[in-house]
C-alpha positions in Angstrom: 0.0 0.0 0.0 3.2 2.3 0.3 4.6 1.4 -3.2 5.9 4.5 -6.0 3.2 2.6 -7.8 0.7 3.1 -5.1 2.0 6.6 -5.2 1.7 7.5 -9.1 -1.9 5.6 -9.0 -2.7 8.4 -6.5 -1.1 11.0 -8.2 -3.2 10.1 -11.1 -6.4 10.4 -9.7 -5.7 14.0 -8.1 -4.5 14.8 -11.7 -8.2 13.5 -13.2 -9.3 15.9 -11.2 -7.6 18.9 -11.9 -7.7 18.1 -15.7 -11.9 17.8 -14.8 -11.5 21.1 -13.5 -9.9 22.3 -16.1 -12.7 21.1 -18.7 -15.6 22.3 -16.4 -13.9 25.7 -16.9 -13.3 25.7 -20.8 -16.2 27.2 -21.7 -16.2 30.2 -19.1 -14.4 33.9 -19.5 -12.0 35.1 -17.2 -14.8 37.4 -16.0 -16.9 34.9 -14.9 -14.0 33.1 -13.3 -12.8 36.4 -11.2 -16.2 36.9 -10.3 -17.5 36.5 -6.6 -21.1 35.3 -6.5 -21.3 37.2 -3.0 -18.9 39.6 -1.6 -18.4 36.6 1.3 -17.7 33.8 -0.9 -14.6 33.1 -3.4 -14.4 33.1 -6.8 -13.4 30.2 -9.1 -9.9 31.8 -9.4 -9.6 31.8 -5.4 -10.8 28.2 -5.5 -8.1 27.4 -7.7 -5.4 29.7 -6.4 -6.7 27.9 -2.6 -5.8 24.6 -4.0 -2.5 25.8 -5.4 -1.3 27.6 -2.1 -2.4 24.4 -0.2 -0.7 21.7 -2.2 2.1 24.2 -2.5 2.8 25.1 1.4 2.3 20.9 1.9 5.4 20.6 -1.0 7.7 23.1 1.1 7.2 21.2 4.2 8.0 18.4 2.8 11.1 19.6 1.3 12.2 21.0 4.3 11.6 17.5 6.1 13.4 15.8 3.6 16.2 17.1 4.3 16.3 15.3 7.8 14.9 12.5 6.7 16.3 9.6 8.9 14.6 11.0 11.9 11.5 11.8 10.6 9.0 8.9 12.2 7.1 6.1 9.8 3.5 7.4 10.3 0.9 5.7 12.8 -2.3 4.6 13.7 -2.5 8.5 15.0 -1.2 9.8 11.4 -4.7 7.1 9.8 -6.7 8.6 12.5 -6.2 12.3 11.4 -6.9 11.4 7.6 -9.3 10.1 9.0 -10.9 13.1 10.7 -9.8 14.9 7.9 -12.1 13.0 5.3 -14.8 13.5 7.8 -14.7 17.5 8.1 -14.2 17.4 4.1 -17.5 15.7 3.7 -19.7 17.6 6.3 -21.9 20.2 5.2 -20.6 22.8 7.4 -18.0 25.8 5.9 -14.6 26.5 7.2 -12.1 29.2 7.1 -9.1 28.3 5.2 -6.3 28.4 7.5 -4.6 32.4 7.3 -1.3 31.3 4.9 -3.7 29.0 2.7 -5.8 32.2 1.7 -6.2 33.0 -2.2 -4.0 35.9 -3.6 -5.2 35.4 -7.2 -5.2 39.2 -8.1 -4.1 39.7 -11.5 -3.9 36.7 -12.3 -5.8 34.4 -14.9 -7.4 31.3 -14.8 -5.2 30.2 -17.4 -2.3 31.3 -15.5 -3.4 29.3 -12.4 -3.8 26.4 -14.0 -0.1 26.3 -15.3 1.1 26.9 -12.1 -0.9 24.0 -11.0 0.4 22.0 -13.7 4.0 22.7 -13.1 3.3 22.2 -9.5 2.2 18.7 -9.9 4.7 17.7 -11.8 7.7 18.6 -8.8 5.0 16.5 -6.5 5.2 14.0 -8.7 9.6 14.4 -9.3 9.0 14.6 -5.3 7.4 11.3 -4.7 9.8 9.5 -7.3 12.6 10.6 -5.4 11.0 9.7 -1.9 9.6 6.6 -3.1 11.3 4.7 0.2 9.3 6.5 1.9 6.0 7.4 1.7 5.1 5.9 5.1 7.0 8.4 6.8 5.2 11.8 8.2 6.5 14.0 6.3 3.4 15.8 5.3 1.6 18.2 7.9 -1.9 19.3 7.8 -2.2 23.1 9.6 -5.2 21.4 11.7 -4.6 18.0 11.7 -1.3 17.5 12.3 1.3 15.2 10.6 0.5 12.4 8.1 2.5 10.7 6.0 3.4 11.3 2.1 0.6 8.2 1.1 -1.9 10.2 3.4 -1.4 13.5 2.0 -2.3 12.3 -1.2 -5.4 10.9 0.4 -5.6 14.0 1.5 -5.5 16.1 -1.6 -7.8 14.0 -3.6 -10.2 14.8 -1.0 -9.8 18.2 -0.6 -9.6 18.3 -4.6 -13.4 16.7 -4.7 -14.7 19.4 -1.7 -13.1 22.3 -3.8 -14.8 20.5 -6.9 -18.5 20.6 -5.9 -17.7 24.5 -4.5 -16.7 25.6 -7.7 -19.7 23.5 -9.4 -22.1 25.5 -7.2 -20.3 29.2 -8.3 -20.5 28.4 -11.4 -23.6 27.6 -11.2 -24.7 30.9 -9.2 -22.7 32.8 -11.5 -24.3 31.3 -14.9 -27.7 32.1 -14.1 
């Protein structure tokens, strides 16, 4: 279940996603994409540039952990438990706050734009997990709320969170079609 080919299979279905993003947004302007359908809520470009900050803080961290690698712990039963909790808040109907450093700055920027820094962002998580292949049970991956999982987790994690983010930015462009 830790196996680079456990890995890539992951990696995979996060990058369905983001390519069904991509194709649910094809046929919509970059108006309609900077556009808030209430002053409280994000717009699809905040959605997107959400996801981006998030997967991108999570890469840092685990670069930084990397580096000391032979005493970073193989995850536990705790490290299943918080994915665990995790999947459960993800599928909830309540709202959160995004944690402060994982708020959008998409100002200026297009959806276009986004999505090739997505793009070339995936592909260094995917360079990432090739080279760490050996381990992906370790925690190297740390949720702001949750705490720390390891590198098989976080991808749990991020197809999760891709699918929540998915069905938000179903429902604005809904709201902002009509």
């Amino acid at each position: 279940m830790n196996t680079l080919d456990d890995a890539i299979k992951k990696f995979e279905a996060i990058e369905v996603q983001r390519r069904s993003i991509s194709a649910l947004l094809a046929n919509m302007s970059e108006a309609q994409c900077a556009k808030r359908p209430n002053i409280n809520k994000w717009s699809i470009n905040e959605v997107i540039g959400h996801l981006l900050m998030a997967e991108r803080l999570s890469l840092q961290y685990v670069n930084k952990k990397k580096l000391g690698i032979n005493t970073v712990e193989k995850a536990g039963i705790f490290s299943l438990l918080r994915l665990m909790f995790l999947e459960l808040v993800l599928i909830l109907p309540f709202r959160y706050k995004a944690p402060s450093n994982a708020e959008p700055n998409v100002e200026g920027q297009t959806i276009a734009e986004l999505f090739v820094k997505w793009e070339q962002q995936r592909k260094e998580l995917r360079l990432l997990l090739e080279e760490l292949h050996g381990h992906l049970d370790k925690e190297l991956f740390k949720h702001p709320f949750a705490g720390r999982m390891s590198l098989m987790h976080m991808m749990v994690f991020y197809q999760r969170h891709t699918k929540h983010h998915l069905l938000q930015i179903s429902r604005i462009k809904k709201l902002i079609e009509e």
